[in-house]
N, C-alpha and C positions, 0 to 999 in steps of 0.2 A: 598503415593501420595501427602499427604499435605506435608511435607517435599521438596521431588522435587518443588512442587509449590512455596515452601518461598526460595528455591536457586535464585527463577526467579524474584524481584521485581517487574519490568518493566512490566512480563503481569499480577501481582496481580492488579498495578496498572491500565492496559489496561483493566482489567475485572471490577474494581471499575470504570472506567468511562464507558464500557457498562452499568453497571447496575444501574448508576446512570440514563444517556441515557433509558433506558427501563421505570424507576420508573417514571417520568419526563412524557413520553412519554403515560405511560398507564393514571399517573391522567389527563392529557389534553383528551383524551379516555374519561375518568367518565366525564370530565368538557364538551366538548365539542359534543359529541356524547352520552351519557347517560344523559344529562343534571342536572349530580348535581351542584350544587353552591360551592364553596370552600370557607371555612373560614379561616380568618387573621390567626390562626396556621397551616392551611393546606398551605398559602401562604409562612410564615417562614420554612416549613419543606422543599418545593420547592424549595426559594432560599439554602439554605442549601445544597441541593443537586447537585443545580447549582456549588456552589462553591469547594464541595468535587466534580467536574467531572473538572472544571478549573484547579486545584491545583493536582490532579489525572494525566492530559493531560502532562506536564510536567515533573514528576515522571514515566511517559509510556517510555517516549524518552533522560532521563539523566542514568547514570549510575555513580555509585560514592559511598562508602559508606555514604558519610557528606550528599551528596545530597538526598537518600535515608533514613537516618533518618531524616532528618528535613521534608520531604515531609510526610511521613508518621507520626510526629508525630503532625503535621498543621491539617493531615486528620483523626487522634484521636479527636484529641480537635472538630473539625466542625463535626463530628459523633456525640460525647456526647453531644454538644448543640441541633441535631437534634434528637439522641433518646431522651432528655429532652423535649422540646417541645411535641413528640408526646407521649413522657409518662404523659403529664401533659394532652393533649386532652384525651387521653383514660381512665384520670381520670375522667375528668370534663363528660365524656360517660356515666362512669359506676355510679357516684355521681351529675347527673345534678344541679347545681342551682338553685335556689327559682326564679333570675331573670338572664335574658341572658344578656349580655353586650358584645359580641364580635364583633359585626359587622352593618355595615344598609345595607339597599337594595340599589342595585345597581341605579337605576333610581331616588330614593331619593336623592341618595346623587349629582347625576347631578340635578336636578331640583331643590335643596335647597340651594347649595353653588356653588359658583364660579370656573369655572374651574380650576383655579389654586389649588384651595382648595380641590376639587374634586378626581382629578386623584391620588393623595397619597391616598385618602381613598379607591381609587378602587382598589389599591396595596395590601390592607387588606385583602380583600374577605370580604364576604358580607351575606355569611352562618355562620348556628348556628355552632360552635363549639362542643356544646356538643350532637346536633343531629345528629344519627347512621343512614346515607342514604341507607350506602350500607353494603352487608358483602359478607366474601365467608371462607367457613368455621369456622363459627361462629365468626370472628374475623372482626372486622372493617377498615375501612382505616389507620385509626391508627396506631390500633394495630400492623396491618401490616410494617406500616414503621416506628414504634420503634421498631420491629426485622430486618428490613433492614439496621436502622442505627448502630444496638447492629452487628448485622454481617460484616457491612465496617468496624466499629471501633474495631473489632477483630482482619481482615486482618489489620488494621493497625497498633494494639500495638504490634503484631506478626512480621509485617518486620521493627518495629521500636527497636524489643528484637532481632531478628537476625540481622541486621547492629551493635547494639549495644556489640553482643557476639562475631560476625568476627573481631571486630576492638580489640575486648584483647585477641583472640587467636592471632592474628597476631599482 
């Protein structure tokens, strides 16, 4: 089956932006209806994912081998930078700090700076990084989506090693 799958780029790619779509969609879930606070790496893991479902949307609707390795290997690279970050959060989990420094509360940072100065810090997030709100099978948000990131950047070194092996058989 996974074979058939890596013949198909286009819906690896289509299923890399549902599940970008889905990941995206549940932390807004935890943020806005569970009310946890998201921290400045829970905000970097976000954009990240924003940008592997933009760069993802593209590589859904081209067909080509040139344009399917380079899409795939765009969406290797923005996977490692995103399982980075949340492997670095699920360190800072599991080895918290002596002192926090990742974020301020949100109403602070309106009430003490200028809006102009403000709205980049709200970009941050405003939670602790290394406080564990949630879990579901013992694993954290994190945790979580450093194997979300470790599994797009699988699918992607995989259709970046088949584009790369169809273009020297042929």
């Amino acid at each position: 089956m996974l074979l058939t799958l890596l013949s198909r780029p286009r819906l690896i790619f289509a299923l890399m932006v549902l599940t970008c779509v889905g990941l995206l969609s549940f932390g807004l879930y935890l943020q806005h209806v569970v009310g946890l606070e998201p921290c400045p790496m829970c905000i970097v893991q976000r954009y990240a994912l924003v940008l592997i479902a933009l760069v993802a949307i593209p590589g859904s609707l081209c067909s080509g081998r040139i344009v399917t390795s380079a899409i795939g290997c765009i969406l290797l690279v923005l996977s490692v930078g995103g399982a980075y970050v949340a492997a670095r959060q699920s360190w800072l989990q599991w080895y918290p700090p002596e002192v926090v420094s990742c974020g301020r509360d949100f109403y602070g940072m309106v009430e003490t700076f200028p809006l102009r100065t403000a709205i980049p810090m709200i970009f941050r997030g405003g939670g602790d990084c290394s406080q564990v709100d949630w879990t579901f099978l013992g694993g954290s948000v994190a945790n979580w989506s450093f194997l979300a990131f470790v599994g797009l950047g699988l699918l992607s070194a995989l259709v970046c090693l088949r584009a790369s092996v169809a273009a020297k058989i042929q």
